[in-house]
C-alpha positions in Angstrom: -9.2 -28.3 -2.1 -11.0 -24.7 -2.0 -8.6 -21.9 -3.5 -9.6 -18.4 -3.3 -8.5 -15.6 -5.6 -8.6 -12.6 -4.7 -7.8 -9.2 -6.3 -7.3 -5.9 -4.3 -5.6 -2.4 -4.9 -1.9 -2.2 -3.7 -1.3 -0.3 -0.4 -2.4 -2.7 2.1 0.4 -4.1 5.1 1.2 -7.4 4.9 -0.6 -7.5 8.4 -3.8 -6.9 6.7 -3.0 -9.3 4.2 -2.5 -11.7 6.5 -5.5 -10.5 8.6 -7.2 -11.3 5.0 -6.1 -14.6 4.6 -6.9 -15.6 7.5 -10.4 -14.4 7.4 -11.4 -15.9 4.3 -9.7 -19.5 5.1 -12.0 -19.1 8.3 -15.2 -18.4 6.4 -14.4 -21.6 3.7 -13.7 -23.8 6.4 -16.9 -22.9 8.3 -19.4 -22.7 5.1 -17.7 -25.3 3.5 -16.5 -27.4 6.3 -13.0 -28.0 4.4 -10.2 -29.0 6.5 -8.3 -25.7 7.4 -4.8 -27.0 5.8 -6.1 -28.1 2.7 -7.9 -24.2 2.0 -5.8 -22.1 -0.3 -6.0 -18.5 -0.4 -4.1 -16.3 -3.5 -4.2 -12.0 -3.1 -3.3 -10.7 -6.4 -2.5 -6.5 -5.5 -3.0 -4.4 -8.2 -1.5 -1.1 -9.1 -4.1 1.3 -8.3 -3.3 2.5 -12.3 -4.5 -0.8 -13.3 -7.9 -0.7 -11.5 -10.8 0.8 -13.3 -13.7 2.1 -11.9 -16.5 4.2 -14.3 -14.3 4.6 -17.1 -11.3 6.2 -14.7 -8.6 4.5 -12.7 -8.6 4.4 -8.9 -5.4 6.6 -9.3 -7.3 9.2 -11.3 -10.2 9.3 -8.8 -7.8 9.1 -5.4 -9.5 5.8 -4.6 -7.3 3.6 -1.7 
């Protein structure tokens, strides 16, 4: 069973997060040729305050 983990900054819609989802289930199941319904797919958001980029957070540096 393939499970995906994924990490992005808060602020998306649940529409693109589903968009998302759907997306990367699509591109296991083609390069890996797993059976759609056994593909797992986990989106951790984190606080943009939380996310550092070049010693800053994404907050800090307006970053979306």
């Amino acid at each position: 069973m393939p499970i995906a983990r994924l990490s992005i900054m808060q602020g998306r819609s649940e529409e693109e997060i589903a968009e998302l989802i759907d997306a990367v289930t699509e591109a296991i199941h083609q390069s890996l040729h797993a059976p759609r319904a056994n593909i797992r797919v986990l989106v951790d958001e984190v606080p943009r305050s939380h996310w550092g980029i070049s010693g800053k957070t994404a907050l800090e540096l307006g970053q979306t």
